[in-house]
N, C-alpha and C positions, 0 to 999 in steps of 0.2 A: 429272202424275198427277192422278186425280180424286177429291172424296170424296165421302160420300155429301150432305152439305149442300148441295153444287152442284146436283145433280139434285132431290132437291126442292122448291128454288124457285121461283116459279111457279107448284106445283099445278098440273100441266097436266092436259089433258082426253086421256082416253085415248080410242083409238081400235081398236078391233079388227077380223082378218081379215076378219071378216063382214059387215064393213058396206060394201065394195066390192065385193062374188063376181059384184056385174053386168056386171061392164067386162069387155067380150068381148075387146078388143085383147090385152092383157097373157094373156088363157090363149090366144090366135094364137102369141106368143112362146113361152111354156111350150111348149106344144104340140110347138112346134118345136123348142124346146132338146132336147125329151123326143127328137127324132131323133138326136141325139149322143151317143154314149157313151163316155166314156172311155177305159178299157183293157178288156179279159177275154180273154186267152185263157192258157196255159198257158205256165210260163217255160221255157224250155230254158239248161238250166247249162252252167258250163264242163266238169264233172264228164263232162253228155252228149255236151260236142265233143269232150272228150277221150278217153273210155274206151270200154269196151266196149258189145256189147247184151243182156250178162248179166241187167239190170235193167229193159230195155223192158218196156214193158205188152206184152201177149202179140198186141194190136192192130196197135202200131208196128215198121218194119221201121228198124235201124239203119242210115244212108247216110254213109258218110265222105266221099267227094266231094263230096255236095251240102253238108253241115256245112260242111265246110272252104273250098269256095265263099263259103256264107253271110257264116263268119268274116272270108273274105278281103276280101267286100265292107262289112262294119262295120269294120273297119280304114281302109278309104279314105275310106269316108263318116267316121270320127275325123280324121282328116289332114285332110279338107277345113274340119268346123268347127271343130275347134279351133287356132284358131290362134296362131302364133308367141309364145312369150311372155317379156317382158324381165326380168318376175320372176314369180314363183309364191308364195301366199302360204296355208299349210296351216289349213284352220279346224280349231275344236276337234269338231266335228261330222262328219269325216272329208273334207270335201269338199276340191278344190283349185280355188284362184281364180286365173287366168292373169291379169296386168295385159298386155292385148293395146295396141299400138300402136291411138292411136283410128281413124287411118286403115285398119287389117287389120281392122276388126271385120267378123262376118258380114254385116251390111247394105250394103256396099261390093260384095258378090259379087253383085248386082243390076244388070242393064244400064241402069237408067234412074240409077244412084249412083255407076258405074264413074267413078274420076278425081275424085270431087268430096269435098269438108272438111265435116262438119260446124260447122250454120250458128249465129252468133251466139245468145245467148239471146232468147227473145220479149219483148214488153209482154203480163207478165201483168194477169189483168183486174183490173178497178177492185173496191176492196172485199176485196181478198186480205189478211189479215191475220196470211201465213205468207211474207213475204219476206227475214229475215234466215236467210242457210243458216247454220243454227247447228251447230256440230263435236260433232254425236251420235252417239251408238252406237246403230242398229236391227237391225245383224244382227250375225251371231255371228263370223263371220269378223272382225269390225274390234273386235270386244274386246282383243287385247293393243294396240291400237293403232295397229298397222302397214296403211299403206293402201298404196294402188296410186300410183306415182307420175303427177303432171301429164305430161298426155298421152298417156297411155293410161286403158282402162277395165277394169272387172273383169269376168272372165267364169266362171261356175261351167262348169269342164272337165267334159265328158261322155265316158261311160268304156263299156266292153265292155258292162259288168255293165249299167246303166243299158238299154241297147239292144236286152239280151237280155229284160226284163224285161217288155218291149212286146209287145202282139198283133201288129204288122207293124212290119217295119224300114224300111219306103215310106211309113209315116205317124207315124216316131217325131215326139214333137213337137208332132202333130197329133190336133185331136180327131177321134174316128172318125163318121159318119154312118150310120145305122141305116135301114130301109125306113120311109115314112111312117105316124108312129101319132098316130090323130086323141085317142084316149079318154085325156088328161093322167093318169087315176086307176089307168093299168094300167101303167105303165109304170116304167120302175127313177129316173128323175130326179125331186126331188122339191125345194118350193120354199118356202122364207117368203121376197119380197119386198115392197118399197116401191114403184112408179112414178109417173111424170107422163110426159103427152103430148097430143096436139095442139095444139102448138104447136114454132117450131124453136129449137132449142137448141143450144149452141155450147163444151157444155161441162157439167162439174159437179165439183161438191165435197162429200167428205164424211171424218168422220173414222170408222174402224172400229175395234172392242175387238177384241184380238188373245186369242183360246185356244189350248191343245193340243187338239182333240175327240177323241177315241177313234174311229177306224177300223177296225172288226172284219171287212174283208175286204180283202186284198193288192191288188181289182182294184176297189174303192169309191175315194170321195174325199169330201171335207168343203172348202167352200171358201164365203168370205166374200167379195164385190165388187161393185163397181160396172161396170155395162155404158152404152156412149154406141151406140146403136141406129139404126138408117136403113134405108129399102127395106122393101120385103114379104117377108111369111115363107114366101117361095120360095126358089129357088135365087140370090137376086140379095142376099138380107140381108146389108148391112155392119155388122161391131159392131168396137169397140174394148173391150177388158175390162181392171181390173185391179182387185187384191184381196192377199190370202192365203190357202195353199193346205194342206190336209195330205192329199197323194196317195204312198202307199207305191210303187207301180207307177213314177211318175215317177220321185220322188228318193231312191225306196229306204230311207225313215225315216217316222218320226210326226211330223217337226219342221213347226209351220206357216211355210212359206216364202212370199216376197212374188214374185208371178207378176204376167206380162201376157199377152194373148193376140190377136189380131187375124183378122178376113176378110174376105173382098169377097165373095165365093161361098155363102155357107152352108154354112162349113166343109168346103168340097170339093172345091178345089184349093190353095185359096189360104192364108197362115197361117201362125201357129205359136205355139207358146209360148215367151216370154222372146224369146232373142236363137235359139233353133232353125231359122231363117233368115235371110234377105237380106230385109230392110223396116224394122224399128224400128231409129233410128240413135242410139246411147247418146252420152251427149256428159258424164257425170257419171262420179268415179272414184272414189266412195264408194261406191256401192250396187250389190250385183251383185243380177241377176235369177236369179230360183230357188233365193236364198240362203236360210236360215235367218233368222229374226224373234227379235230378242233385246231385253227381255224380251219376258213375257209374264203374260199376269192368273192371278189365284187368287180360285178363290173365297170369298168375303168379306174378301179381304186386297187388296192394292194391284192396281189396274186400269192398264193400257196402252192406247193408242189410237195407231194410225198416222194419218194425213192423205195423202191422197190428191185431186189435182186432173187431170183431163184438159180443156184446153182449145183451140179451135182459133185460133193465131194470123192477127192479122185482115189481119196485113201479106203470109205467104206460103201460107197456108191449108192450113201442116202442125197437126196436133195432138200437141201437147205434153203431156209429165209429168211432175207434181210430186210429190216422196215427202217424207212428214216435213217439217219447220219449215224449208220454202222451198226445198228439196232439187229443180233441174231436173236429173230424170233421159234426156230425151232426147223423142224426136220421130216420131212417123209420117209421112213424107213423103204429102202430098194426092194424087199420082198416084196410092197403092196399093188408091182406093179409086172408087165409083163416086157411090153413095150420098152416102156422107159426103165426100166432098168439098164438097158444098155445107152443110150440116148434118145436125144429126140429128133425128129426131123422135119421140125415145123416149127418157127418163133411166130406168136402174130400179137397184136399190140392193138388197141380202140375199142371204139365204145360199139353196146348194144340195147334194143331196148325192144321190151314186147307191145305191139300194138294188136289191141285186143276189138278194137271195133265196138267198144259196148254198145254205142252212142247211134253206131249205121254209118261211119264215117270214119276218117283216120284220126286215131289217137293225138292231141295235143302234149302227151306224153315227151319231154324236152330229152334228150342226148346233149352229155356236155355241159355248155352253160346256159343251152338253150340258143346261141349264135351258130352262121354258118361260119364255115371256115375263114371264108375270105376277106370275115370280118376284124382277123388276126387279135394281136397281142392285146390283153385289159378285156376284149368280148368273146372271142372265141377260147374254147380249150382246147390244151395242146398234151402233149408228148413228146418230152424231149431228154438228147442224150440216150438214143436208140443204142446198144451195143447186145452183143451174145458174148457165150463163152465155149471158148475153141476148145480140141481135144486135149491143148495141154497146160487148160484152166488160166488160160488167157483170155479176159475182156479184150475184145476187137471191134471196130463198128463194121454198121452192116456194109455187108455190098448186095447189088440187086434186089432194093427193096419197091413190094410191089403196092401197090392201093387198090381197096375195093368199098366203093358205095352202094348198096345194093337198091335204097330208095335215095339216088339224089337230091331228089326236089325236097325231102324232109329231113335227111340229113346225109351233108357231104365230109369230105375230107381234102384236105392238100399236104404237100412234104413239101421240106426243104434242106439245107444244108448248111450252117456257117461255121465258122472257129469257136462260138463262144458255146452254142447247142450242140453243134454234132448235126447228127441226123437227130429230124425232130417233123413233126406234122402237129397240123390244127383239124377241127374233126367236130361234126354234133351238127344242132338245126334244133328249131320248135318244134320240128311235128308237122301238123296239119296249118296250111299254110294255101295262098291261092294255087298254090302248083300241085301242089300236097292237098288232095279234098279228101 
């Protein structure tokens, strides 16, 4: 836990959005993220598989065959990921976590992983100061206690409802790609980040303040992370992501859950979130992906921060994850990628969020805690204890780190610097606001 004394030491020198809007690379990235969109299209209930077309819009023609097709093929595609499970363990937040055999997890259903164990833990880098895996509680599932036994991992079960919730059932999972949009200011993604680049990087760390934000549209999402970046922002960009998330569309709640996400493609073949395919190989039995985050901050009351490290081991040049006080969660094997199999060259750190305009107006959709930056420690969310990891898997902190807020007036960002944080920035906003309409 942190208090407020911690963060004022130091007096650091603040830093704002505006004093970086010249670094063209970082809006290349935006840019392009602004080609991905989340979720949006309309849910289809069970209600509609099942009943009548007494209540179609007067547009739609009811199809029982094609339904019941549809159904029949979200059943198989349930059977294929979720698998076998030796126990089941109910959170208090509705979800079910299967403790799956670590050999059955989905990353095995890969022909390049077919037959093989996940591999020993790495040499993490020099300068790590989160190596005893200490028996914490971060998500909500392992509050009465009860974990997954050795040897197997946990997996949040995915369920009809989840599937149906999605614009396509061919990219559940997956983020969706949109036609090329050059103009970052028109578009529904919106950003307060941090980054560093030109130079190669082999990793990063940083720890993030965990909120609930307010989501005011089913097909929006609010999400805080770090990205490890490679390749040009064509069709060829490799990123590794991970963070917390609060996507209704996803996981059917307001809860912020801890996500990962990966591509080799620019999000267009390749990919997934969490364990949603065959690639990330879990090798931890504490922490399931797309679990709920337990606790969580208030504001002016006790703050939370998760830790998060991705770095790439120098012995078999998979990239590895670390959650919480020393926590390896598992590994991206090096083949899955083009880019980043040799390094990355691009760290970027903050938050994003889709504004979807249902309403005719900008999304009251929160970033953060919902505070602007300047509203600092107890209201604002931060990021703190920025570092990367050099070629020779050394943690270092940044130097020349830049800021970009693409919609100021709805949500901004500021950096600073002391002995007790490191490098660290505050970052987010309501939304729609009188500057913000």
């Amino acid at each position: 836990m942190l208090t407020e004394e911690t963060i004022r030491k130091g007096h650091p020198k603040i830093m704002t959005s505006s004093s970086s809007s010249s670094n063209s690379i970082i809006f290349s990235f935006v840019a392009f993220l602004l080609l991905v969109s989340s979720f949006s299209t309309t849910v289809v209930s069970e209600h509609t598989l099942k009943g009548s077309s007494q209540n179609l819009p007067a547009n739609q023609t009811f199809r029982p065959k094609q339904e019941l097709l549809k159904l029949k093929k979200i059943r198989s595609y349930l059977k294929k990921i979720n698998k076998p499970a030796v126990k089941t363990i109910q959170s208090p937040d509705g979800d079910l976590i299967d403790c799956v055999l670590s050999h059955l997890q989905p990353a095995f259903d890969h022909p390049q992983l077919k037959g093989m164990k996940p591999l020993e833990p790495p040499k993490r880098p020099k300068g790590n100061d989160t190596m005893n895996e200490m028996a914490e509680s971060l998500q909500l599932w392992t509050v009465s206690g009860e974990l997954c036994p050795e040897g197997t991992v946990p997996i949040r079960r995915t369920t009809e409802k989840d599937i149906l919730r999605t614009s396509s059932f061919r990219r559940f999972g997956r983020k969706i790609r949109r036609g090329v949009r050059h103009d970052t200011l028109s578009n529904d993604h919106e950003h307060a980040v941090a980054f560093v680049n030109g130079d190669q990087y082999y990793g990063a760390k940083a720890s993030i303040n965990v909120w609930t934000p307010r989501v005011t549209d089913q097909y929006e999402f609010s999400l805080s992370q770090l990205w490890v970046i490679s390749g040009t922002f064509g069709n060829d960009l490799n990123t590794i992501e991970a963070g917390w998330q609060v996507s209704p569309e996803l996981y059917g709640d307001n809860y912020p859950r801890f996500f990962t996400y990966w591509t080799t493609d620019a999000y267009q073949a390749t990919g997934c979130y969490n364990l949603l395919c065959s690639g990330f190989v879990q090798t931890n039995n504490r922490i399931a992906m797309g679990a709920a985050i337990s606790p969580r901050s208030n504001v002016n009351g006790r703050q939370f921060d998760i830790g998060i490290m991705i770095w790439k081991d120098p012995k078999h040049g998979h990239w590895w994850l670390e959650f919480g006080s020393g926590l390896l969660v598992g590994y991206w094997p090096d083949f899955l990628f083009s880019h980043l199999r040799k390094h990355a060259s691009m760290i970027q750190f903050g938050g994003e969020i889709v504004n979807s305009r249902s309403m005719g107006y900008h999304t009251s959709t929160q970033m953060g805690s919902g505070h602007f930056a300047d509203e600092g420690f107890g209201k604002a969310s931060y990021f703190r204890n920025l570092q990367v990891v050099d070629w020779d898997n050394n943690l270092i902190p940044l130097s020349n780190l830049h800021l970009l807020a693409d919609h100021p007036n709805c949500y901004d960002i500021r950096a600073g610097k002391n002995n007790v944080w490191g490098n660290y920035f505050y970052y987010g906003g309501p939304g729609r606001n009188s500057r913000c309409p």
